[in-house]
C-alpha positions as CSV (number, residue, x, y, z in Angstrom):
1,X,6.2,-11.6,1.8
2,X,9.7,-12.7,1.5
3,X,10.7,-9.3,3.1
4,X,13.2,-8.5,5.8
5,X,11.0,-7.3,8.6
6,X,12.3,-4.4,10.5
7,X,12.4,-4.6,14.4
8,X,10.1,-2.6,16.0
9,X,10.0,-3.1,19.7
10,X,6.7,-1.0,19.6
11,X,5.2,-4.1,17.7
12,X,6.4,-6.9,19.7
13,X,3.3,-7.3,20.6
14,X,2.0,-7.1,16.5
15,X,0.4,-10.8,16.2
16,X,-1.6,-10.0,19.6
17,X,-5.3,-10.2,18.9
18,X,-7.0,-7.2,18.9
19,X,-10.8,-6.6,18.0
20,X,-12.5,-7.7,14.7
21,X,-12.4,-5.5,11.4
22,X,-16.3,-5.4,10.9
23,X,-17.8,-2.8,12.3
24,X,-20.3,-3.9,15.2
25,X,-17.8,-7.4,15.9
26,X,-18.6,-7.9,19.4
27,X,-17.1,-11.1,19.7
28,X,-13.7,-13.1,18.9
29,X,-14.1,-15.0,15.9
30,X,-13.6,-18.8,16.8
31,X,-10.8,-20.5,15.9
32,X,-10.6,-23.0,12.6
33,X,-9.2,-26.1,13.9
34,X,-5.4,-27.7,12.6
35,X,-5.4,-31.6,11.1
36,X,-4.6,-33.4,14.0
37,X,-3.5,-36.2,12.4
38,X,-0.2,-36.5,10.0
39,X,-1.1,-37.4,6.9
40,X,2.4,-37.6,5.8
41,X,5.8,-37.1,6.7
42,X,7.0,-33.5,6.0
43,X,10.3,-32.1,6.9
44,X,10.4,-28.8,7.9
45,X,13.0,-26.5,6.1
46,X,15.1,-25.5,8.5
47,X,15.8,-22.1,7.0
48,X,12.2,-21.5,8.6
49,X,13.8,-21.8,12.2
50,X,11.8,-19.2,14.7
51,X,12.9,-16.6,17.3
52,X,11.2,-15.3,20.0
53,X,12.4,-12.5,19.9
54,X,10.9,-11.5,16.2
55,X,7.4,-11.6,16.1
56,X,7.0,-10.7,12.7
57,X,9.2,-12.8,11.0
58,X,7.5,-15.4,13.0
59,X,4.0,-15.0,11.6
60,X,5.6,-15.2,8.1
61,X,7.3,-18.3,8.4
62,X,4.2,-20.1,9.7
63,X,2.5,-18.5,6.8
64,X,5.3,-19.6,4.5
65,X,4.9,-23.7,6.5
66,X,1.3,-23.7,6.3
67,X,0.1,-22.1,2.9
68,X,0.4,-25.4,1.2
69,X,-2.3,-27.3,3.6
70,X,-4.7,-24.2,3.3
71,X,-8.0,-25.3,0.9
72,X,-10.8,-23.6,-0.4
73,X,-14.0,-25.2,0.5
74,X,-16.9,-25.2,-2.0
75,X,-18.2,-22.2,0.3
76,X,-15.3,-20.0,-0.4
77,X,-14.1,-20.8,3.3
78,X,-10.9,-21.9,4.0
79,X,-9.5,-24.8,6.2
80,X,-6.0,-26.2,7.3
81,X,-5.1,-29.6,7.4
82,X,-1.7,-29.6,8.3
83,X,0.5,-32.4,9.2
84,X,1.8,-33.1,13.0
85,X,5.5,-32.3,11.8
86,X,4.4,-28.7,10.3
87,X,2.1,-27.5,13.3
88,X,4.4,-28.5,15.7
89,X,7.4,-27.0,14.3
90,X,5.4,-23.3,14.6
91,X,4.9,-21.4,17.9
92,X,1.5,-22.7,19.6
93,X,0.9,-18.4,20.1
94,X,1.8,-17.9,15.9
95,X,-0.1,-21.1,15.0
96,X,-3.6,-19.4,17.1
97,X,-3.1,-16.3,15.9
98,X,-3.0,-17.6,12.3
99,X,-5.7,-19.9,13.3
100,X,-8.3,-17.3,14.4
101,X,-7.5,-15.1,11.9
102,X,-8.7,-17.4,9.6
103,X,-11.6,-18.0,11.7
104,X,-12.5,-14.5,11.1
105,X,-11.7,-14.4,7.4
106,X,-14.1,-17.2,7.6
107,X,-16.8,-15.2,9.3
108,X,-17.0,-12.7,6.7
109,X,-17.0,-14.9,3.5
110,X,-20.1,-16.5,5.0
111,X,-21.6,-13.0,6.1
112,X,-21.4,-12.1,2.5
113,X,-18.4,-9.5,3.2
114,X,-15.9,-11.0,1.1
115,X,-15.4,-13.3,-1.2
116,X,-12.7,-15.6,-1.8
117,X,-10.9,-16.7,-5.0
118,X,-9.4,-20.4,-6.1
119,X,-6.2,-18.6,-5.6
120,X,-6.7,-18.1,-2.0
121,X,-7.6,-14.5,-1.7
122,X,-9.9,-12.4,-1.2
123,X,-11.6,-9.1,-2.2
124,X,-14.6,-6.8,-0.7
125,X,-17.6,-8.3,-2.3
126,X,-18.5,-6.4,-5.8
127,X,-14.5,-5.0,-5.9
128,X,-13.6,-8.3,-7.1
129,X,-10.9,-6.1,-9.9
130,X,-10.3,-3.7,-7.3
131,X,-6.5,-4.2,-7.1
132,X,-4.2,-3.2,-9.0
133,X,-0.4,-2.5,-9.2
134,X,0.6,1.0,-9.8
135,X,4.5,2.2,-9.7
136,X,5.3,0.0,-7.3
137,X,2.3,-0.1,-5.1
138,X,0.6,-2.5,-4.2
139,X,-2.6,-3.6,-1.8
140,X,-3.1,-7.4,-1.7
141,X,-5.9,-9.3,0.4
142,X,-4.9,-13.2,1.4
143,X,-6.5,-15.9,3.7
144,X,-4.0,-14.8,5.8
145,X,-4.7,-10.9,6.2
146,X,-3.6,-8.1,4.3
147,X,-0.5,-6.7,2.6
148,X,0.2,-3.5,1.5
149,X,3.4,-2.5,-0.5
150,X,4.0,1.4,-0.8
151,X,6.6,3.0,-2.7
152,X,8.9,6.2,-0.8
153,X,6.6,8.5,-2.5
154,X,3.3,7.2,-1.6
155,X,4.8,6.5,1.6
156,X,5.4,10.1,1.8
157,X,1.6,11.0,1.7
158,X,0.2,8.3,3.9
159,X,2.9,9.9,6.7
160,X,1.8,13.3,5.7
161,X,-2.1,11.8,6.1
162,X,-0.9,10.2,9.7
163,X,0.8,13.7,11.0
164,X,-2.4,15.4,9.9
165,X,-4.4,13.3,12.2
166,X,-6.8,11.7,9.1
167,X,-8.7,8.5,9.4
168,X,-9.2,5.3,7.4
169,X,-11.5,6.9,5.1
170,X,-8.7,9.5,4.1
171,X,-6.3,6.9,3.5
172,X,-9.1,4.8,1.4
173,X,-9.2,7.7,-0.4
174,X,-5.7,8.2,-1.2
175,X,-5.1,4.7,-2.1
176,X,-7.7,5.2,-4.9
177,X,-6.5,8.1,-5.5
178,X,-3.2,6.3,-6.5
179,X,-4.6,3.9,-8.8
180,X,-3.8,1.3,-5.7
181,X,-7.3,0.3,-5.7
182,X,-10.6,1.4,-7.8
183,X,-12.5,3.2,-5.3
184,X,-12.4,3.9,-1.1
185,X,-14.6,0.9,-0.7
186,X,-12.9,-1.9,-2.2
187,X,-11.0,-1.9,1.4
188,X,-12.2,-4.0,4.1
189,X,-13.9,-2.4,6.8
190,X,-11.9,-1.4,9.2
191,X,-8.3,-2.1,7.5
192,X,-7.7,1.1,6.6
193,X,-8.3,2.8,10.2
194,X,-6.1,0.1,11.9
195,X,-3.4,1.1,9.2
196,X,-3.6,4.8,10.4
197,X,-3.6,3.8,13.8
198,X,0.1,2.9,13.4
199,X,0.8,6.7,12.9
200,X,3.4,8.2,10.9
201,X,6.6,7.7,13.4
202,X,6.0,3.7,13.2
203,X,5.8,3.6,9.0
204,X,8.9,6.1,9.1
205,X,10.8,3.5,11.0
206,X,9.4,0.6,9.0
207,X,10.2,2.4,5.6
208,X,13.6,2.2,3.7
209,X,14.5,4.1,0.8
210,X,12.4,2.0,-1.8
211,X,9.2,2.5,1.0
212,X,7.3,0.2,3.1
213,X,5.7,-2.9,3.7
214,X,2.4,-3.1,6.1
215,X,0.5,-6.0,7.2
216,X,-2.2,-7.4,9.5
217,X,-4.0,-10.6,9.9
218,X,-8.0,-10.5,9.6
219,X,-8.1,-10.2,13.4
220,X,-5.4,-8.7,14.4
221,X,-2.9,-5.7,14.9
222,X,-1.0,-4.3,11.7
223,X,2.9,-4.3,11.5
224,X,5.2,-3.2,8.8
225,X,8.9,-3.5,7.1
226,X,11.0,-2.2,5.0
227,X,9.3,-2.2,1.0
């Protein structure tokens, strides 16, 4: 994730929650709660200053701060036990984001959706070699969210998909199509329809001449950048 993110005044609003990505979520996923108590002094880099004013990069940087607190539980949840110095040095609006996105990420491990790995990702339960990376592409499932990496060319036919007014099934579809992934299902639900939801003049913004970057949290709205 060490990308430059482009600026997209569109998604200033990007780390907003939106609605689940099960089908059928009626409610917000509750929030897994942040270590209140130091358990040792940590100094924040200060390369990982934030701005208001960038969203994106702003989710990344907390990702970056609290990856090393993140544990697996024996139940293939995840928790955060982060020292005083680390949470408070993150936006209290990134920190809850991050927070109850992992809440949902949570909430679908123990539904039997997906299933996470010592590594600290996760797959669609049953697609747990579903990912691979093909010519540059690349679709990667964290406790954080989702990442997918597109080359130009791909990038190309996921616009071409968007200006054609196709869904997340069509895009499923492509991806496996692609050797991205092994078959349509080994998306989440819903990931691939929020992706399309972006539509094609947002990813032609985000994209460069090597492609483009998209992300979204387990609970939230995607965003992209340059590849």
């Amino acid at each position: 994730m060490n990308k430059k993110i482009t600026h997209l005044g569109a998604f200033a609003a990007a780390i907003a929650l939106t609605g689940g990505l099960c089908a059928g979520s009626a409610s917000a996923a509750v929030a897994a709660p942040v270590g209140g108590t130091a358990v040792a002094a940590h100094s924040v880099d200060a390369a990982y200053s934030f701005s208001a004013s960038d969203p994106q990069a702003q989710f990344h940087k907390a990702v970056h701060l609290l990856e090393p607190y993140v544990k697996r539980q024996a139940d293939g949840t995840f928790t955060v036990n982060a020292p005083k110095s680390v949470v408070s040095a993150i936006p209290a609006n990134v920190n809850q984001t991050i927070m109850t996105s992992m809440g949902k990420v949570n909430s679908l491990i123990k539904s039997g959706e997906l299933t996470s790995t010592s590594n600290k990702n996760v797959y669609v339960s049953g697609h747990k070699a579903a990912y691979k990376i093909q010519s540059g592409n690349d679709f990667s499932t964290h406790w954080w969210g989702v990442e997918l990496d597109l080359d130009s060319e791909t990038t190309n036919k996921v616009e071409g998909l968007m200006n054609a007014g196709a869904g997340g099934a069509a895009l499923a579809a492509l991806l496996a199509s692609e050797g991205i992934i092994t078959s349509p299902g080994a998306i989440p639900t819903g990931v691939a329809s929020a992706i399309m939801w972006m539509g094609a003049g947002v990813v032609q913004a985000c994209s460069n001449s090597k492609g483009v970057s998209v992300y979204m949290t387990w609970a939230g709205t995607p965003w992209c950048s340059g590849y």
